[in-house]
C-alpha positions in Angstrom: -22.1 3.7 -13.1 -20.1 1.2 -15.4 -22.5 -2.0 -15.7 -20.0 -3.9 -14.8 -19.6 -2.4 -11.4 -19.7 -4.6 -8.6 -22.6 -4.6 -5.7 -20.4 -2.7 -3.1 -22.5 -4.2 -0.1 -21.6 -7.1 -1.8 -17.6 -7.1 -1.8 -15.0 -9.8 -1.2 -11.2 -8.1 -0.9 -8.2 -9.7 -0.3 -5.6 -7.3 1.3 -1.8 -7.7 0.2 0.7 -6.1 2.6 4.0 -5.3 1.6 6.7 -6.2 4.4 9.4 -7.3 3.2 11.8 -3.8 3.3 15.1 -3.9 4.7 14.4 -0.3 5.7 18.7 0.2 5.7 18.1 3.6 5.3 16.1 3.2 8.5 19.4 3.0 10.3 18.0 -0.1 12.4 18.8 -3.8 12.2 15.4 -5.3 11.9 13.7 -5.0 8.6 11.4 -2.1 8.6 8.1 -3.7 9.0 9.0 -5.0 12.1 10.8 -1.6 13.7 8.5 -0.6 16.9 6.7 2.4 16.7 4.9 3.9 19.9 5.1 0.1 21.1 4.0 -2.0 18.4 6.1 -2.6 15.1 5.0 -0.8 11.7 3.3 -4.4 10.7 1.1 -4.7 13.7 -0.1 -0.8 13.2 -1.4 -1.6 9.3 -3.2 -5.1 10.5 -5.0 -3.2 13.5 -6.4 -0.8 10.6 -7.1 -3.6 8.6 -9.2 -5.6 11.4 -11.9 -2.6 11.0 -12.7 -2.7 7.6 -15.3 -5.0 7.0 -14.9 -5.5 3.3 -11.2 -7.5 4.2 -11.9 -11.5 4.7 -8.2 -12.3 3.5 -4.4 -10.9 4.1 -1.6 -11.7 2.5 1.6 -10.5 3.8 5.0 -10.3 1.9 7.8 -10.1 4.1 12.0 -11.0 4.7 12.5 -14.4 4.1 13.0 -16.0 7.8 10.5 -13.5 9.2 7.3 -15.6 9.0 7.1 -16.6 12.4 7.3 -12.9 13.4 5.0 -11.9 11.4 2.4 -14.5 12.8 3.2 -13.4 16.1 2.0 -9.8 15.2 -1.0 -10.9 13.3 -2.2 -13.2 16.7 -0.9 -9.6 18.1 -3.5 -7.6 16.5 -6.1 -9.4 17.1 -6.9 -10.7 13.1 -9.8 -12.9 12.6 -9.5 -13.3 8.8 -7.4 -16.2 7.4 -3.5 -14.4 7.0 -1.0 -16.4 4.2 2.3 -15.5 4.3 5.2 -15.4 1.5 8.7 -14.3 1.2 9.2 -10.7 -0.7 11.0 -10.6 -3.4 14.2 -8.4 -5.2 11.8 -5.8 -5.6 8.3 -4.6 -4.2 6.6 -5.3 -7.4 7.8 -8.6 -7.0 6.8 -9.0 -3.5 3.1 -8.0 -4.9 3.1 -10.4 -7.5 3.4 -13.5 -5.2 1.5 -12.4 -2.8 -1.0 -11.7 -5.5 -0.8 -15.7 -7.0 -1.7 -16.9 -3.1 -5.1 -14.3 -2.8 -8.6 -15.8 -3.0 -10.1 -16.4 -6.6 -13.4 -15.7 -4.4 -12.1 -12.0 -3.9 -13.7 -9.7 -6.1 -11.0 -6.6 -5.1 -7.6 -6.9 -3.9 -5.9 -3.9 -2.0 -2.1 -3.1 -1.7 -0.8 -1.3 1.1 3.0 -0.6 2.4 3.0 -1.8 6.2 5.8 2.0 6.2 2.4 3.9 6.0 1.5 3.2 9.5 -1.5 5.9 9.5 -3.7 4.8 6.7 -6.9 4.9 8.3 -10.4 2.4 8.0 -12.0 4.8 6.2 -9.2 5.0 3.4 -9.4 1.4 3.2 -13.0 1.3 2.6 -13.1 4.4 0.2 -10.5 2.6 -1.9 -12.5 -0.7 -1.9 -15.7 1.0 -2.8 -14.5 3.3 -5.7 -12.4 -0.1 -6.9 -15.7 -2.0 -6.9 -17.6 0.8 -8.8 -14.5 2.0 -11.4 -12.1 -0.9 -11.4 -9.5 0.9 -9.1 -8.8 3.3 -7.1 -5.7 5.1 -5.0 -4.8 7.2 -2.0 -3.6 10.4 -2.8 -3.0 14.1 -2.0 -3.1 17.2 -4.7 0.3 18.4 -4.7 0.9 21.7 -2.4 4.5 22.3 -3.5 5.9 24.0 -6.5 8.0 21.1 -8.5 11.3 22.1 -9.9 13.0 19.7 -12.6 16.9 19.0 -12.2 19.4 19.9 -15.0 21.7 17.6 -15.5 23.8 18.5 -13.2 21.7 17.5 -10.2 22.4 21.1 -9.1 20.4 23.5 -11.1 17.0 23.9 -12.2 16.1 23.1 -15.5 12.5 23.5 -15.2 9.4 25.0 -13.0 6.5 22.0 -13.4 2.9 23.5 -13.2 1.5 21.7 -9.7 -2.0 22.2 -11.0 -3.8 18.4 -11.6 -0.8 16.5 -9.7 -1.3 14.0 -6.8 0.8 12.3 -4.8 0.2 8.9 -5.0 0.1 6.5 -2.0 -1.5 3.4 -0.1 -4.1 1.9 0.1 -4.3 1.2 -3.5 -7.3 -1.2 -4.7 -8.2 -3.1 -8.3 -11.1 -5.2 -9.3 -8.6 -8.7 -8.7 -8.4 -9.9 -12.6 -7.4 -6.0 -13.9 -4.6 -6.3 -11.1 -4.1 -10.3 -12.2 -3.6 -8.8 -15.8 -1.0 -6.0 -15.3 0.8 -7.9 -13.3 0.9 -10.5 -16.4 1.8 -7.9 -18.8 4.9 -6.6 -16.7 6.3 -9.7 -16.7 5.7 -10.5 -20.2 6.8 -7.4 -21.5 10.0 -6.7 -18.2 7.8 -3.7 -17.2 8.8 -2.3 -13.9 6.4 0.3 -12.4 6.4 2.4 -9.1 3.1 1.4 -8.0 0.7 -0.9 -9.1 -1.7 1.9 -10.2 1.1 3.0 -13.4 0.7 -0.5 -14.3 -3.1 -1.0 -14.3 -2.8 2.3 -16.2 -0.6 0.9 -19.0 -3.6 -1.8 -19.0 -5.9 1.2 -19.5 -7.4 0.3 -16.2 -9.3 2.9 -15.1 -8.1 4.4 -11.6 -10.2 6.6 -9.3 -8.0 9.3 -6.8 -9.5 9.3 -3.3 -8.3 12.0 -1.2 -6.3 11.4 1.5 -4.1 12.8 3.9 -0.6 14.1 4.1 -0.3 11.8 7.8 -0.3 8.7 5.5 3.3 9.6 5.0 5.7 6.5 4.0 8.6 6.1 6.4 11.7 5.6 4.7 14.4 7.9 6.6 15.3 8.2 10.1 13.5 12.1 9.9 10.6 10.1 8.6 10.7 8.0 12.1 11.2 10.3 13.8 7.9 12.7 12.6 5.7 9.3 12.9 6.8 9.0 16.0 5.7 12.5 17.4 2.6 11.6 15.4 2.3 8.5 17.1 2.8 10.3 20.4 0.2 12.8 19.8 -2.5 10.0 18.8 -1.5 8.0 22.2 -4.3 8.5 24.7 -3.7 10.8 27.7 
């Protein structure tokens, strides 16, 4: 174990959740984080999850601009006993991470960023992600691909080339960092007018170390209407009789 590990029993984190999607390809009119889902919107499923890990003493929530009182509605909603800060999104989700990052606890030793579209992260995600953070400075969701990857030709039509699957994840959320390797990558992007798909490539440019935790292919990301409509089914099956 690095010496620099943190005590896991020991561990402050500060949760950022990223709200603020218009979710147009969606095809509703409220911003995705707020569509309803088996009777509560994709917000409110991510802070129930979040109310059962007990490493979380902070949220932050990045969402629309004119959505905050909403979004306090859902977090009195779910039942949230930790203090909950709220700040607009911005143009982009990296963006959005990066203020919410600037309002998180210096007292948190681990911060964790999760997309309120993956409404089926579970606790124990959560926990594992905060844990392997705390012992190798972060740590991701993922799932070892199971499809064969094909590479476009130029032509958007034809294949160029067959990728090897073998050693390829899937990355996802929850994602979790040690707070000042986060604070740092963050810096360096906008130094440097690095934009990243996740906040793992960019504590990776940092030569953060990054742990993969093994998840599940449930904690899908809804982005398309098909997407809906399969977490809703799910959602359905998980309702009690």
């Amino acid at each position: 174990m690095n010496a620099s590990a943190i005590n896991a029993s020991a561990i402050n984190a500060s949760v950022i959740i990223v709200a603020a999607g218009s979710g147009t390809r969606l095809g509703f009119d409220a911003p995705k984080a707020f569509v309803e889902l088996a009777g509560r919107s994709l917000l409110g499923w991510t802070l129930r999850t979040i109310a059962a890990v007990p490493a979380i003493d902070e949220a932050v929530i990045a969402v629309p601009e004119g959505m905050e009182a909403r979004a306090r509605i859902e977090v009195i909603a779910a039942g949230l006993e930790i203090p909950v800060k709220l700040t607009p999104g911005g143009a982009e989700r990296q963006d959005s991470v990066r203020h919410a990052l600037a309002l998180t606890s210096a007292a948190a030793a681990i911060v964790v960023v999760h997309d309120a579209a993956r409404p089926f992260a579970t606790p124990a995600m959560f926990a594992a992600t905060i844990a392997a953070a705390a012992r190798a400075g972060g740590a991701i969701a993922a799932i070892a691909l199971a499809d064969t990857l094909k590479r476009a030709a130029a032509d958007g039509r034809t294949i160029a080339a067959t990728i090897a699957r073998a050693g390829l994840w899937q990355a996802q959320t929850p994602q979790a960092f040690r707070r000042e390797l986060l604070n740092a990558a963050h810096a360096r992007a906008v130094r440097e007018a690095i934009a990243a798909t996740d906040d793992a490539d960019l504590v990776e440019r940092c030569g953060g170390v990054v742990e993969l935790i093994e998840a599940s292919a449930l904690n899908f990301k809804i982005t398309t209407a098909a997407d809906f409509r399969l977490a809703a089914a799910l959602a359905r099956s998980q309702a009690p009789h």
